[in-house]
C-alpha positions as CSV (number, residue, x, y, z in Angstrom):
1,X,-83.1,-18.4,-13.9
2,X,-80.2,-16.3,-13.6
3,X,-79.5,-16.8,-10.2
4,X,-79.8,-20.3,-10.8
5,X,-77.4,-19.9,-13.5
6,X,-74.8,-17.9,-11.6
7,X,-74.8,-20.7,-8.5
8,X,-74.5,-23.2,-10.7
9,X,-71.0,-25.6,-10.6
10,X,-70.8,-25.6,-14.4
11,X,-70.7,-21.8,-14.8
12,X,-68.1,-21.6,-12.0
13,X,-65.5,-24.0,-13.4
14,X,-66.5,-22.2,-16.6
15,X,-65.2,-19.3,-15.0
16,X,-62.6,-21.3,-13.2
17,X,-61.3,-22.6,-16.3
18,X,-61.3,-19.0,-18.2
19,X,-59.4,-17.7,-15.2
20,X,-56.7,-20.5,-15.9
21,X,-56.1,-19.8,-19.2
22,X,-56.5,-15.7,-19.1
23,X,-52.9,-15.8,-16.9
24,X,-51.9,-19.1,-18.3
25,X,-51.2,-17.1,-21.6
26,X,-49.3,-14.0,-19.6
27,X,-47.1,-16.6,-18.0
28,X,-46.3,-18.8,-21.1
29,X,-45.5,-15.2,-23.1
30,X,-43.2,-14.4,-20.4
31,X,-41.4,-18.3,-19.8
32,X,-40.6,-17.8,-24.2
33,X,-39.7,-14.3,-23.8
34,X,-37.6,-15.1,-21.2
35,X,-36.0,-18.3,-23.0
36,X,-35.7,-16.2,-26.1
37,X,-33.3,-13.7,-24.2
38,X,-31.2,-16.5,-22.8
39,X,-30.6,-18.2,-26.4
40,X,-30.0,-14.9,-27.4
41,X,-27.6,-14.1,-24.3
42,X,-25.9,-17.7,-25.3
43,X,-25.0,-17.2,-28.8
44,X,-23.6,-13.8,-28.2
45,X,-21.3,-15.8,-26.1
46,X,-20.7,-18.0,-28.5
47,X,-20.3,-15.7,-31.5
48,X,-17.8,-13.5,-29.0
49,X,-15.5,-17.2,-28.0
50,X,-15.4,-18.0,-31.7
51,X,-14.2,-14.3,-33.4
52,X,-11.7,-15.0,-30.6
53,X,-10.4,-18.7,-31.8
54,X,-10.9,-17.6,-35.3
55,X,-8.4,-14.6,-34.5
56,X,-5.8,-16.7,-32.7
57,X,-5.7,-19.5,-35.8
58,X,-5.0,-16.3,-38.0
59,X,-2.2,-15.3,-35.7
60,X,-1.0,-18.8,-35.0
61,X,-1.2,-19.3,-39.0
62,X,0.8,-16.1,-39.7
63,X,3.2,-17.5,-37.4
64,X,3.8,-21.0,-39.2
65,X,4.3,-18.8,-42.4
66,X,6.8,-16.8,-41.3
67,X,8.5,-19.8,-39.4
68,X,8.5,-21.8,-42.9
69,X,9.7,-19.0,-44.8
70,X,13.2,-18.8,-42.0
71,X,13.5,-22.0,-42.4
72,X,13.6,-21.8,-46.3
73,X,16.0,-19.2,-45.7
74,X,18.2,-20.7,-43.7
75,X,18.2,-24.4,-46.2
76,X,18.7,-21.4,-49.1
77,X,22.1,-20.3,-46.7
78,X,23.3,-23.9,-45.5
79,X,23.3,-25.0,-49.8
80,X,25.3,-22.0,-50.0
81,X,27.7,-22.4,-47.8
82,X,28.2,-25.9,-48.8
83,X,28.6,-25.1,-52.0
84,X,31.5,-22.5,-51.5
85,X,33.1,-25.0,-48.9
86,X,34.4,-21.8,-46.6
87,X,34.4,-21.4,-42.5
88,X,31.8,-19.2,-42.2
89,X,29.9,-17.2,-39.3
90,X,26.0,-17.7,-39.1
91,X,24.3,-13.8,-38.6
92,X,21.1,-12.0,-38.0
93,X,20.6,-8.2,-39.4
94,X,19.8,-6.6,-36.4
95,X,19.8,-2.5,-37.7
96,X,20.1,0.0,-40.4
97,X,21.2,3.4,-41.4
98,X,18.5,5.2,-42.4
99,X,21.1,7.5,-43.6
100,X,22.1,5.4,-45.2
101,X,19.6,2.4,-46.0
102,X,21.3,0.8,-49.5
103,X,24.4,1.1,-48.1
104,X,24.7,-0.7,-44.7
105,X,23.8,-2.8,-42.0
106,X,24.6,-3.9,-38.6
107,X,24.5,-8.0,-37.5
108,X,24.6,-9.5,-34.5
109,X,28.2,-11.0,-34.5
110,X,31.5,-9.8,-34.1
111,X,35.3,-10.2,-33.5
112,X,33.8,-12.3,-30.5
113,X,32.1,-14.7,-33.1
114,X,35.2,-14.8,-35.4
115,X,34.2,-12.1,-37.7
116,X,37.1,-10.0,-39.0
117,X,37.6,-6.6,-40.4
118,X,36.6,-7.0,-44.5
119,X,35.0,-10.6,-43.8
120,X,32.8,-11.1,-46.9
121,X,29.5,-11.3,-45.9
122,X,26.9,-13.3,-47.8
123,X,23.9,-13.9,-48.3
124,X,22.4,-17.4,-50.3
125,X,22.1,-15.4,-53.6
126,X,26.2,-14.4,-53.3
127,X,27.8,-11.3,-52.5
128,X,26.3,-8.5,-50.0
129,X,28.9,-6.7,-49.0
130,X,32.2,-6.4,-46.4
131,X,32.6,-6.0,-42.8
132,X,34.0,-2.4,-41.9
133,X,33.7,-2.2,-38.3
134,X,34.0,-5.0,-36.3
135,X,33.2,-4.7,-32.7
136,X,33.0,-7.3,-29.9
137,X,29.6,-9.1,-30.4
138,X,27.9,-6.9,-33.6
139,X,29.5,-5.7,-36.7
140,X,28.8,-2.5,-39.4
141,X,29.1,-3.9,-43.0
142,X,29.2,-1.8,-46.1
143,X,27.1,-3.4,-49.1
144,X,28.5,-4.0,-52.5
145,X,25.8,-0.8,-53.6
146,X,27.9,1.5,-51.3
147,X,29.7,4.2,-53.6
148,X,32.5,3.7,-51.1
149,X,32.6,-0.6,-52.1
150,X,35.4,-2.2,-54.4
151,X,36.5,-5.5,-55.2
152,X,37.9,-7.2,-57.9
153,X,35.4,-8.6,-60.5
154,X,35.8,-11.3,-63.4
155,X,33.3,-12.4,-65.9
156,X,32.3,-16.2,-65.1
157,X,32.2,-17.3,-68.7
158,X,35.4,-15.5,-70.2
159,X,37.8,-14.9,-67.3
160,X,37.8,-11.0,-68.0
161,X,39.3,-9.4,-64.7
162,X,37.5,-5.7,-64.0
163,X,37.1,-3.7,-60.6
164,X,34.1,-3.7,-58.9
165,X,32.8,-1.1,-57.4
166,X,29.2,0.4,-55.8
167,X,27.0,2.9,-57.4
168,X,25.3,4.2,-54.3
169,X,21.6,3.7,-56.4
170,X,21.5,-0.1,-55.6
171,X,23.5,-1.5,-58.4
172,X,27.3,-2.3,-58.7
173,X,29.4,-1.3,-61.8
174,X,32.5,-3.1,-63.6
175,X,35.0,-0.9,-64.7
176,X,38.5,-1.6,-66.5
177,X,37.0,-4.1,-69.2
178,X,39.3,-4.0,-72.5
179,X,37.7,-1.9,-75.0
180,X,37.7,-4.8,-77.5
181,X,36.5,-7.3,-75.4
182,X,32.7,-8.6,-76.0
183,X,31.1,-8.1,-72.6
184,X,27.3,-9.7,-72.9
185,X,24.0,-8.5,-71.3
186,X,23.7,-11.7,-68.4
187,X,27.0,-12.4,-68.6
188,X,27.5,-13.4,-64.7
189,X,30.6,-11.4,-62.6
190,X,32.1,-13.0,-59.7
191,X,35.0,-12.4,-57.3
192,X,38.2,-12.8,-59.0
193,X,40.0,-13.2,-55.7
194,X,42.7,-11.0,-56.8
195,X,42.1,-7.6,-54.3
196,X,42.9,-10.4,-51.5
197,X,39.7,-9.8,-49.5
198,X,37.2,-11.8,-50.8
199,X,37.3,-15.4,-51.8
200,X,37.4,-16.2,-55.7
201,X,34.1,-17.0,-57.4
202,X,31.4,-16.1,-55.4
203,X,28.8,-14.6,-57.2
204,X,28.1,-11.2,-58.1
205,X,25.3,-10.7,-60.2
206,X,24.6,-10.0,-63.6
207,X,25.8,-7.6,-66.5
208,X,22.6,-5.3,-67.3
209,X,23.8,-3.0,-70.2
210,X,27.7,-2.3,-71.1
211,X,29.0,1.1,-71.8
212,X,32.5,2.9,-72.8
213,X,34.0,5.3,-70.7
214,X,34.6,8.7,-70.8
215,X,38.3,8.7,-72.5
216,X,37.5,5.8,-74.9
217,X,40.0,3.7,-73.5
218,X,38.1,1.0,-71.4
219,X,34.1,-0.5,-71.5
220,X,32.1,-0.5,-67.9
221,X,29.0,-2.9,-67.1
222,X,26.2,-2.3,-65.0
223,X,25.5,-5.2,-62.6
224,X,22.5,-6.1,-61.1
225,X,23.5,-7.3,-57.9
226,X,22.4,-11.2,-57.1
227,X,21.7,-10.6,-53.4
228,X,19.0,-8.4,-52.5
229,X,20.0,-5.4,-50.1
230,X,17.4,-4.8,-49.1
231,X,15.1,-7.8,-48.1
232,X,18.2,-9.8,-45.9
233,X,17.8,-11.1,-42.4
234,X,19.9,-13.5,-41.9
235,X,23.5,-13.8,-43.3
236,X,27.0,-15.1,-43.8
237,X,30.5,-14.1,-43.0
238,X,33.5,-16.1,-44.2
239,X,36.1,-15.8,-41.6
């Protein structure tokens, strides 16, 4: 009977059939396997393209910002100079002292340009400062914070004439005003145009507290200055 059994055609395509499927299973595991390693391959490639788009849209997004806020900048300058109605020369801070960081700079234009020796130089806020040293194509200017800075001062409101001058600790004081005279915290100080450098009425900045000085015979004010020192890039300089 066995022997029968084992020469029989149904037990070999039994055996036939196991055989199939006992490496059919080995063959299948390996093809998933295989495809699983490939997916896997793929979207590591895929993760590794997009961390790379998603870093240049950040970059090319940081970019737009700091392109819209130049451009806000320089609408801020062009009302300015409008609204003064001077000849003025267009200019880039290029350097500073760090020696001397609230004191100075250095822009990009010069005699060359049109830029003279105490040109006012603005910024959309009002005054910054002077030009000291003019060369060929860049210039040195003092700021109106430089302990070294004067020019002459008025209230807006009253007319009151004073003397500007710079404190060296990033504000600006107004000396000279008549003891008797009411000099208000906010009051706004611009040029007077009487120390025949700088154009009459271009802003200052404001009066932050009032004080006498030391022989009784005159009040000072401490002015916060309306353009910042420190955060300018790009500037003015009426010729």
């Amino acid at each position: 009977m066995t022997s029968l059994l084992l020469f029989s055609p149904s037990f070999f395509t039994c055996i036939k059939n196991f055989s199939l499927r006992a490496f059919s299973i080995p063959a299948g595991l390996l093809s998933r396997t295989g495809q699983y390693f490939c997916s896997k391959r793929e979207l590591a490639r895929e993760n590794s393209l997009l961390h790379k788009r998603v870093g240049d849209l950040s970059l090319e997004l940081e970019q737009f910002k700091e392109t819209q806020k130049e451009n806000e900048r320089l609408r801020a300058l062009l009302r300015f100079k409008e609204r003064i109605g001077f000849d003025t020369v267009s200019a880039e801070v290029i350097a500073r002292n760090p020696n001397d960081w609230i004191g100075s700079f250095v822009i990009n234009k010069g005699s060359a340009d049109g830029v003279r020796k105490n040109s006012a130089v603005c910024s959309a806020g009002g005054l910054l400062g002077k030009v000291v040293e003019p060369g060929e194509n860049t210039s040195s200017v003092m700021l109106i914070t430089h302990p070294s800075f004067k020019a002459g001062g008025m209230l807006e409101d009253t007319r009151i004439n004073g003397i500007v001058v710079g404190t060296g600790k990033g504000t600006a004081r107004m000396l000279y005003l008549p003891v008797d005279a009411k000099v208000p915290e906010g009051a706004v100080v611009v040029t007077s145009g009487l120390s025949r450098i700088f154009p009459k009425g271009i802003t200052i900045g404001r009066i932050v507290s009032v004080g006498k000085s030391k022989t009784g015979l005159f009040q000072y004010a401490v002015i916060k200055t309306s353009a910042d020192s420190f955060g300018q890039e790009e500037v003015l300089c009426i010729k």
